[in-house]
C-alpha positions as CSV (number, residue, x, y, z in Angstrom):
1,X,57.5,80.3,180.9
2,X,59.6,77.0,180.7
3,X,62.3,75.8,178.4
4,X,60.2,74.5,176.3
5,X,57.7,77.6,176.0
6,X,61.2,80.0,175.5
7,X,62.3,77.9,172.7
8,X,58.9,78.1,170.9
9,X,58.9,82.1,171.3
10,X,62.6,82.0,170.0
11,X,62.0,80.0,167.1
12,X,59.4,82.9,166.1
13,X,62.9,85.4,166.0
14,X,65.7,83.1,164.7
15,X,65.4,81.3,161.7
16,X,68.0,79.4,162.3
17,X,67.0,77.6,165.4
18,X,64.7,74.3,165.6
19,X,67.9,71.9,165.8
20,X,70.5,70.1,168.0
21,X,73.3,72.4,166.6
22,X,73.3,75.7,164.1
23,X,75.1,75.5,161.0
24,X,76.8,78.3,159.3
25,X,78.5,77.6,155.8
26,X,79.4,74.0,156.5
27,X,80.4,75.3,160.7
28,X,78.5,73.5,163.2
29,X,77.9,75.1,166.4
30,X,76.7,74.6,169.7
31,X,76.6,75.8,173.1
32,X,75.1,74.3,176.4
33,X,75.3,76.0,180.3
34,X,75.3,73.7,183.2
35,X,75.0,74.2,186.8
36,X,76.2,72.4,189.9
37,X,72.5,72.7,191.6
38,X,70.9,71.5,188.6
39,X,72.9,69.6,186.8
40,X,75.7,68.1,189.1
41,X,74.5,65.7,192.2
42,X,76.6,65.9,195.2
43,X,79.5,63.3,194.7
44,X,80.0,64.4,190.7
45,X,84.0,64.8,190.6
46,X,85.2,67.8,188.5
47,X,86.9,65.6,186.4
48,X,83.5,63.8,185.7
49,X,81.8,67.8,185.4
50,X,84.6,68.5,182.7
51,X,84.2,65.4,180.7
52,X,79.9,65.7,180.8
53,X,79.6,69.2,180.1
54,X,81.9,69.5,177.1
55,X,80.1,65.9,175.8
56,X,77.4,67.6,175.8
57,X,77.9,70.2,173.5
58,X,80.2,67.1,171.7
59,X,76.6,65.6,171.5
60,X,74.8,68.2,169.3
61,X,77.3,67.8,167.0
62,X,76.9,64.4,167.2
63,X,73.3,64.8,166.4
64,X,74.2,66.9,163.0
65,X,76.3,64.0,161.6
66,X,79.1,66.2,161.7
67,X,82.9,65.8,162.6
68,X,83.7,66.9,165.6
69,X,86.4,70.1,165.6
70,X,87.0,71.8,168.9
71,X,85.6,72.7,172.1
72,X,85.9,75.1,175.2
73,X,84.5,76.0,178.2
74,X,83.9,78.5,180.7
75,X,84.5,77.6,184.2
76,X,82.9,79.8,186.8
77,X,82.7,78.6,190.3
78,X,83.2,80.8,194.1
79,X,87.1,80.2,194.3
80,X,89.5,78.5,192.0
81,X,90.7,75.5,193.3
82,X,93.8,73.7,191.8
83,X,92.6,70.1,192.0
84,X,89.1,70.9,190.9
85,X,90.3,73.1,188.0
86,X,92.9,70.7,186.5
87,X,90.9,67.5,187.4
88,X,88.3,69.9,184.7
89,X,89.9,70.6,182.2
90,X,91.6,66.8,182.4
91,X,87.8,65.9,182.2
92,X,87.4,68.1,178.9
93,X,90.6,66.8,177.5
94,X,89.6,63.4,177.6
95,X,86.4,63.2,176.6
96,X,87.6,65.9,173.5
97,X,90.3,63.2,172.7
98,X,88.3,59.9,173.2
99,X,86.1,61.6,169.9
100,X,89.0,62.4,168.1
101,X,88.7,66.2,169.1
102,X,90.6,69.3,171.3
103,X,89.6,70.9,173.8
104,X,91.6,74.1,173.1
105,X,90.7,76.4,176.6
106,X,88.3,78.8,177.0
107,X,87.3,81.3,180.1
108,X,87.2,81.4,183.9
109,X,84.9,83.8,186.2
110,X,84.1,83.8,189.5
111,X,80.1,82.7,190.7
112,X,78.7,81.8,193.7
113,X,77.5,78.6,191.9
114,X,79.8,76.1,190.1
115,X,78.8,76.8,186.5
116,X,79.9,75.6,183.2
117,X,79.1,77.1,179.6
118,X,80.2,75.1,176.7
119,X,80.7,75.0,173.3
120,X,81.8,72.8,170.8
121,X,82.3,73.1,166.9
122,X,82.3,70.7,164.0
123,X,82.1,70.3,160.2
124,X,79.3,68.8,157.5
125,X,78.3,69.8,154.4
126,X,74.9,67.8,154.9
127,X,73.7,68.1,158.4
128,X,70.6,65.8,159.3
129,X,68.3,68.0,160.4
130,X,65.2,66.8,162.7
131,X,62.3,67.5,160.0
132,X,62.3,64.7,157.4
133,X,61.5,61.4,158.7
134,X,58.7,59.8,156.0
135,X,55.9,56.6,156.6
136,X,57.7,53.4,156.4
137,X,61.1,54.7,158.2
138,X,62.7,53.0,160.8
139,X,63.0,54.0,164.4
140,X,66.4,53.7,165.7
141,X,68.6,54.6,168.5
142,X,71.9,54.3,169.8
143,X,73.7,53.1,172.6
144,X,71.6,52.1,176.1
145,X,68.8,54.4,177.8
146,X,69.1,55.3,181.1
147,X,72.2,55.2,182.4
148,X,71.7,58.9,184.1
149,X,68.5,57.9,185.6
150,X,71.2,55.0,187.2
151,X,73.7,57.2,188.0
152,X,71.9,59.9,189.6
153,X,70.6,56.7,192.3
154,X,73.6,56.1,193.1
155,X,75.0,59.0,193.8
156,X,72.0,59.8,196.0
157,X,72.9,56.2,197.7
158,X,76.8,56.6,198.2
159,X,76.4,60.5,199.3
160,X,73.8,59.3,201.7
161,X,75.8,56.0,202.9
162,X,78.8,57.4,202.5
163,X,80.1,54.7,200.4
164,X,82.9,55.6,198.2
165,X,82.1,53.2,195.5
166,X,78.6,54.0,194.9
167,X,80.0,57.5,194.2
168,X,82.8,55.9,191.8
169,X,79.8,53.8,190.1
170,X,77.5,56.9,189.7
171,X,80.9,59.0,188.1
172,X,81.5,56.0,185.4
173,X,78.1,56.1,184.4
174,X,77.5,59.8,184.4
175,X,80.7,59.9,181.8
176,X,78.8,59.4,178.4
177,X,81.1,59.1,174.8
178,X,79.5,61.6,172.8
179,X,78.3,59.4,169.5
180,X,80.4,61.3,167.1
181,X,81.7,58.6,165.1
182,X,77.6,57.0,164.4
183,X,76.4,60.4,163.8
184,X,79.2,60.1,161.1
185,X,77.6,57.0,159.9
186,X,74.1,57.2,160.0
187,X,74.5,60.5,158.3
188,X,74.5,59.5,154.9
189,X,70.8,57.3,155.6
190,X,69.3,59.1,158.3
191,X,66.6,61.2,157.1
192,X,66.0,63.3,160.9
193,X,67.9,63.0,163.7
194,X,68.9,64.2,167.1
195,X,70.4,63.6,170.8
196,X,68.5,62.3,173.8
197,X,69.3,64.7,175.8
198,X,65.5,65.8,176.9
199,X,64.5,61.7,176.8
200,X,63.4,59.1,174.4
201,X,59.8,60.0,174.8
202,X,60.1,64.2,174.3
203,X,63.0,63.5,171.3
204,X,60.3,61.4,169.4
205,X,57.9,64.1,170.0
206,X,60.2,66.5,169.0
207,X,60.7,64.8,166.1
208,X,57.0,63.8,165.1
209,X,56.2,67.6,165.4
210,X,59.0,69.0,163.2
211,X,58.5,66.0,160.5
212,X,54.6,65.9,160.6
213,X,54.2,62.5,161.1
214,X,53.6,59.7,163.7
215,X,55.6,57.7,165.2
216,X,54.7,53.6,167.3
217,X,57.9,52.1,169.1
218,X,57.8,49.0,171.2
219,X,58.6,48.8,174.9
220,X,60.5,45.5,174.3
221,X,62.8,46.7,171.8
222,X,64.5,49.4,173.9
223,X,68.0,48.6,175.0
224,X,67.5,49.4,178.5
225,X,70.9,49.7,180.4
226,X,71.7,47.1,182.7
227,X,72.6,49.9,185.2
228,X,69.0,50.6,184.9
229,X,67.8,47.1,185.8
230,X,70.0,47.3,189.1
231,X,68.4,50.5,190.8
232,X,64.6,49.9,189.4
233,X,62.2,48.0,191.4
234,X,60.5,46.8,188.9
235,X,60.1,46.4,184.7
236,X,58.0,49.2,184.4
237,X,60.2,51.5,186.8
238,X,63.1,50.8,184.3
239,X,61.3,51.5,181.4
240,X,59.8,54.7,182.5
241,X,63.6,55.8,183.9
242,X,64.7,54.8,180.0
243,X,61.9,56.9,178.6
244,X,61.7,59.8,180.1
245,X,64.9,60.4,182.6
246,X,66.7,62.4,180.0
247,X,70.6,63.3,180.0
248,X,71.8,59.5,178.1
249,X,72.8,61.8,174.9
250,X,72.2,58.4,172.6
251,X,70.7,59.4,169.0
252,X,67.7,59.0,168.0
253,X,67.0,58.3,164.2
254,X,64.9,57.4,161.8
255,X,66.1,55.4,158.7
256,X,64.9,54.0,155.5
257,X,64.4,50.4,156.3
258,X,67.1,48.8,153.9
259,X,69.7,51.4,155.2
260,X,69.6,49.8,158.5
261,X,71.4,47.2,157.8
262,X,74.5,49.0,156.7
263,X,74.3,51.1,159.1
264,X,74.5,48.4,161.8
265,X,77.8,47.3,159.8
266,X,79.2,50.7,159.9
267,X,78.7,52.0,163.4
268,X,80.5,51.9,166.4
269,X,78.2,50.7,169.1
270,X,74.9,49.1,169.1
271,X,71.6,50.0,167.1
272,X,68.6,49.2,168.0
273,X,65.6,49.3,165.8
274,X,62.6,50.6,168.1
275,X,59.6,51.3,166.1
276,X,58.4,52.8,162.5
277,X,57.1,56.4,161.7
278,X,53.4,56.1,160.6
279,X,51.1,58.0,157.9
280,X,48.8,59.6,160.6
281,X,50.0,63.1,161.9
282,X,52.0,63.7,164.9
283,X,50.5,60.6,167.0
284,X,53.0,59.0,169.7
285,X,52.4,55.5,170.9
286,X,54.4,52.8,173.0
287,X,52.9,49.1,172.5
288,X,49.5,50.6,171.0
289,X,49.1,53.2,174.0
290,X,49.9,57.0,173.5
291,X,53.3,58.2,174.6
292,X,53.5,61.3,177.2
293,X,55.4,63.6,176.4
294,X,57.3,63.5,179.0
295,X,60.7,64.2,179.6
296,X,64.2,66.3,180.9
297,X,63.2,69.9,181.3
298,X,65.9,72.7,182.6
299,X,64.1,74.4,185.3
């Protein structure tokens, strides 16, 4: 079975599961596993693997509307290096202290593939869960889509031109801020939410199914990263990289319509208002047409 098909058979055994992050008593918690194969391209710098996987986890939190509290990490990998492992947990640190967070340590083990497990902690007393939207809410998500599906060009470009820049492009771009701070805001409107982790297109399936309804957005109304624009060879290839790449870690919301507003007012970066959820059950579409559901899937 896939992801996907394990996380439906675990849902039948854990009550808690369904959402971005578990909550226990007000404790947020999270964990994510990445691997170098899978999940870092030849040309990702450690310091760029430490800041990615622990915003990850950061991310889930994100998605809860809580504050962020902590984070570690274990850090497997064939032979400790020196650089690698302090250029890491430098990674970690920063991207910890750029949402007002610590990365307080965690574990090392040796592997004969460079592999990171993650997990990060946080606080709310009302999580947004992803079950609620109603008819009539806003669509909304944050940020720019498809800056991964940018980065991951170019580091297939600079690893195969050998170009040193391409590389330091791709590592800019593949160093996310987790949206701590407007999962703080939009937590008091939003009524479901979570991270874009799988995609634009699989979260608002994700969503539809555990809200019931529908959901229409508009191709024109995505914020498509520029980054995007640059590697695409045409409109359509950078839409369908924004859609259904995966790994951008924006959040995707849905709000009452006169909370939008305020919201824009109170957030940190850009929101875009991409669609409406609809009365009819469960239907996806993009300009009128259905939406695959398609999307980031860890083989």
């Amino acid at each position: 079975m896939d992801e996907r098909a394990a996380l439906r058979l675990l849902s039948g055994e854990l009550e808690a599961a369904g959402d971005d992050a578990a909550v226990v008593d007000g404790l947020v918690v999270t964990t994510d596993m990445l691997h170098e194969r899978t999940d870092f391209p030849p040309g990702t710098t450690r310091y760029t693997a430490g800041w990615r996987a622990v915003g990850a986890s950061l991310s889930d939190v994100a998605a809860m509307g809580a504050e962020a509290t902590a984070a570690v990490a274990a850090y497997a990998a064939p032979a400790f290096d020196r650089d690698d492992l302090l250029a890491f947990v430098r990674g970690a640190s920063d991207v910890c202290e750029r949402v007002g967070t610590e990365y307080v340590g965690g574990d090392l083990d040796g592997h004969d593939e460079f592999t990171v497990s993650t997990t990060a902690i946080g606080r709310t007393d009302d999580p947004v869960r992803r079950r609620g939207a109603r008819p009539g809410d806003l669509i909304c998500v944050t940020g720019t889509l498809g800056r991964s599906a940018a980065a991951l060009e170019y580091f297939d470009r600079g690893t195969s031109d050998g170009d040193d820049r391409l590389r330091e492009r791709a590592n800019d771009l593949f160093r996310f801020v987790p949206r701590i701070a407007a999962g703080r805001a939009l937590a008091p409107h939003a009524t479901a939410m979570m991270d874009s982790s799988d995609g634009l297109a699989r979260s608002l399936h994700q969503l539809a199914e555990a809200s019931g309804y529908g959901f229409a957005i508009e191709s024109e109304r995505l914020p498509i990263d520029d980054a995007v624009r640059e590697i695409a060879d045409s409109d359509d290839g950078a839409l369908e990289r924004a859609t259904t790449f995966g790994e951008d870690f924006e959040l995707v919301a849905t709000l009452p319509e006169d909370a939008a507003p305020v919201v824009r007012n109170e957030i940190d970066v850009p929101l875009s208002v991409i669609g409406s959820v609809l009365e009819s059950a469960e239907e996806i579409t993009m300009d009128g047409e259905p939406l695959a559901d398609r999307g980031y899937t860890h083989g």
